[in-house]
Backbone bond lengths (Angstrom), bond angles and torsions (degrees), N, CA, C in turn:
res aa  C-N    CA-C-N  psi(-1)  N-CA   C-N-CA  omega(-1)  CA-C   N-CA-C  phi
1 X - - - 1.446 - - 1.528 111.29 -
2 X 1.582 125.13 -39.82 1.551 136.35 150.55 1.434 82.88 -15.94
3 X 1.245 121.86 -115.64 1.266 151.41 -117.69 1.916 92.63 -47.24
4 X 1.285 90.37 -58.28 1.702 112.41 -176.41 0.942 108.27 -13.79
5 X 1.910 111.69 -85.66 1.266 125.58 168.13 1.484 137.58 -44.25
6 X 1.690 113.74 -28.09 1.272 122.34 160.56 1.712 123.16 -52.53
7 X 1.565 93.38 -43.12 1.259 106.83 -179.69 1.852 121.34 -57.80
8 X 1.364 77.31 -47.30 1.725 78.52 -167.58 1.520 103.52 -83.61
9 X 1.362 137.82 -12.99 1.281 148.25 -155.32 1.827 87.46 -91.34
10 X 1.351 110.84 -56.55 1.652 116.00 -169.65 1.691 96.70 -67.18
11 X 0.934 145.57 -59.87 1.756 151.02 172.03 1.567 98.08 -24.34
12 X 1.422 131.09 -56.13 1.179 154.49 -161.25 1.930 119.88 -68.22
13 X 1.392 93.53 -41.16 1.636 106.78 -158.53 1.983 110.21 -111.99
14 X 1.098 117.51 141.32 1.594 118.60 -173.49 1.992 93.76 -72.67
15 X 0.996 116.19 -31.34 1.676 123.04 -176.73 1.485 108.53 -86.77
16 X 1.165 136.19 34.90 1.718 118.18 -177.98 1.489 106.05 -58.79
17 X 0.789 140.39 10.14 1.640 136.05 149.61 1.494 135.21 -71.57
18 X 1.493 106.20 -15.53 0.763 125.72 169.29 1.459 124.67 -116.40
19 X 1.155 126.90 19.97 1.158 140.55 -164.71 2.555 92.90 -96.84
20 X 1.314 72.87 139.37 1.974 67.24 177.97 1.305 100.65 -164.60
21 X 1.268 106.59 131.91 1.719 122.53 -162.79 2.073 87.45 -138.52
22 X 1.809 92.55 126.53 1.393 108.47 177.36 1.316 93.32 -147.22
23 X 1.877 94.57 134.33 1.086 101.00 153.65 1.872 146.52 -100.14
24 X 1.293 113.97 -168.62 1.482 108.35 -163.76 1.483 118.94 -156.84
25 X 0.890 121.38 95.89 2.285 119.45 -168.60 1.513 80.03 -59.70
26 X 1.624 112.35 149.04 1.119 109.32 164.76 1.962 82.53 -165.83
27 X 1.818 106.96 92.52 1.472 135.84 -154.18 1.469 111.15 37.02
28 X 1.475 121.32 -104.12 1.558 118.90 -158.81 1.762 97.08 -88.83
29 X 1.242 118.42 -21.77 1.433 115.11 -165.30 1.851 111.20 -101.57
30 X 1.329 105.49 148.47 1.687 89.55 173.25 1.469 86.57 -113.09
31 X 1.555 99.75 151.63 1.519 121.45 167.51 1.463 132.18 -116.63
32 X 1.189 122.03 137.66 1.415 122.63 -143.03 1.501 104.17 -113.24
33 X 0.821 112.70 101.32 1.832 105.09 -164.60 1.927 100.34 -89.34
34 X 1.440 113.32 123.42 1.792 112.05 -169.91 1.447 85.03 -109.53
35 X 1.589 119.24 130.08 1.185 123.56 163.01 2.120 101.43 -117.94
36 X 1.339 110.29 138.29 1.071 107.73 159.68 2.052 112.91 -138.70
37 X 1.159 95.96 -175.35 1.439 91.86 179.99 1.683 131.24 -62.49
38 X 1.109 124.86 145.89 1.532 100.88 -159.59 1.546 110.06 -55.84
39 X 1.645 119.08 -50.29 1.407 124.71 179.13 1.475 117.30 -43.99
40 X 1.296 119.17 -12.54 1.684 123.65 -177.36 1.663 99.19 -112.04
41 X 1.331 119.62 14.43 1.453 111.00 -178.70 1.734 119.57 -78.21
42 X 1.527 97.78 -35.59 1.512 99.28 165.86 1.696 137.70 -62.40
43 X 1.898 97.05 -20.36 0.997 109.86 -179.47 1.453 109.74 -71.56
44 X 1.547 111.35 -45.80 1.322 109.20 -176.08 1.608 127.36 -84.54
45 X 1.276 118.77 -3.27 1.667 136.19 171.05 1.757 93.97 -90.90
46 X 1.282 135.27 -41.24 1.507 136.16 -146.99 1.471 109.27 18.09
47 X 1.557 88.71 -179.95 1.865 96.89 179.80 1.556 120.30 -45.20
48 X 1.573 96.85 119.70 1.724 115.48 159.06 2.109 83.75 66.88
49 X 1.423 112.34 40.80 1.022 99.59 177.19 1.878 144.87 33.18
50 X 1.787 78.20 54.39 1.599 83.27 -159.22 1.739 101.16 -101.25
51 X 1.509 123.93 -24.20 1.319 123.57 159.85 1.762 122.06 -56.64
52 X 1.389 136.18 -20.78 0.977 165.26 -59.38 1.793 83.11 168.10
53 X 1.165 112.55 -75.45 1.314 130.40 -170.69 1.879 98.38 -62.10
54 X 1.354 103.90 -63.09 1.264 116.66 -169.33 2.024 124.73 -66.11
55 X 1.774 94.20 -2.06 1.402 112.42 179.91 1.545 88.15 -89.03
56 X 1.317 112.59 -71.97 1.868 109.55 171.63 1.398 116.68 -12.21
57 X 1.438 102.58 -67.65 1.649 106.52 -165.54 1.487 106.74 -65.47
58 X 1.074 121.17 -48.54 1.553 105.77 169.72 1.278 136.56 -63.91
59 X 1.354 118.57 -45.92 1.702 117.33 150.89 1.899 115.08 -37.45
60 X 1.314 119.03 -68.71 1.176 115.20 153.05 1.377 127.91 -13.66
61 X 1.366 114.68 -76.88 2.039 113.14 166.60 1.253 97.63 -44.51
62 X 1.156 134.24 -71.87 1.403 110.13 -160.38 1.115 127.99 -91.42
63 X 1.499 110.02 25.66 1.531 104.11 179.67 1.824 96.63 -106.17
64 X 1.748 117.19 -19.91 1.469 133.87 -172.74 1.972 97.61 -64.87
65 X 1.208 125.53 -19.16 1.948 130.85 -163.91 1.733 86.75 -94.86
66 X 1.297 123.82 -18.06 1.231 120.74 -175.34 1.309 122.30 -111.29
67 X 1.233 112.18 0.79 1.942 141.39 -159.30 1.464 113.78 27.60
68 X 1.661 111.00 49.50 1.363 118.72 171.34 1.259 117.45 -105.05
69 X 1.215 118.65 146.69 1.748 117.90 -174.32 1.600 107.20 -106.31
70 X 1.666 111.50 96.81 1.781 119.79 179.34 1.234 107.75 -77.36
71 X 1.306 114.96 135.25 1.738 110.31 152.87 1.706 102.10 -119.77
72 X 1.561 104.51 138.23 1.024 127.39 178.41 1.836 118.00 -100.38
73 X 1.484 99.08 104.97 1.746 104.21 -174.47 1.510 113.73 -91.38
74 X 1.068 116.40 110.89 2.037 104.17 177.93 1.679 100.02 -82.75
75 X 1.295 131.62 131.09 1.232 123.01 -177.66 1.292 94.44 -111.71
């Protein structure tokens, strides 16, 4: 799921060097904390936070083939 979010986060942002995705057990769910540079923050939330939304839903599908529950944090 790392990779996932790395993936689509670096495609997304003018800084993929700075892009850094860690994870974290926090009980039944793991949580994915996405940090990128502040100037690339709009890119990756977009309008009314709908790119943002649409990183969820895909981590989600593929985290449902594995019956794990992801939460995805943009810091």
């Amino acid at each position: 799921m790392k990779e996932l979010v790395e993936i689509i986060a670096k495609s997304l942002v003018d800084n993929p060097d700075e892009v850094e995705v860690t994870e974290k057990q926090s009980g039944k769910a793991l949580v994915l904390e996405l940090k990128v540079a502040p100037s690339d923050m709009g890119k990756v939330i977009g309008k009314q936070g709908r790119i943002a939304k649409a990183i969820r839903s895909v981590v989600k599908a593929a985290a449902s083939r594995d019956d794990l529950k992801v939460i995805v944090d943009i810091l």
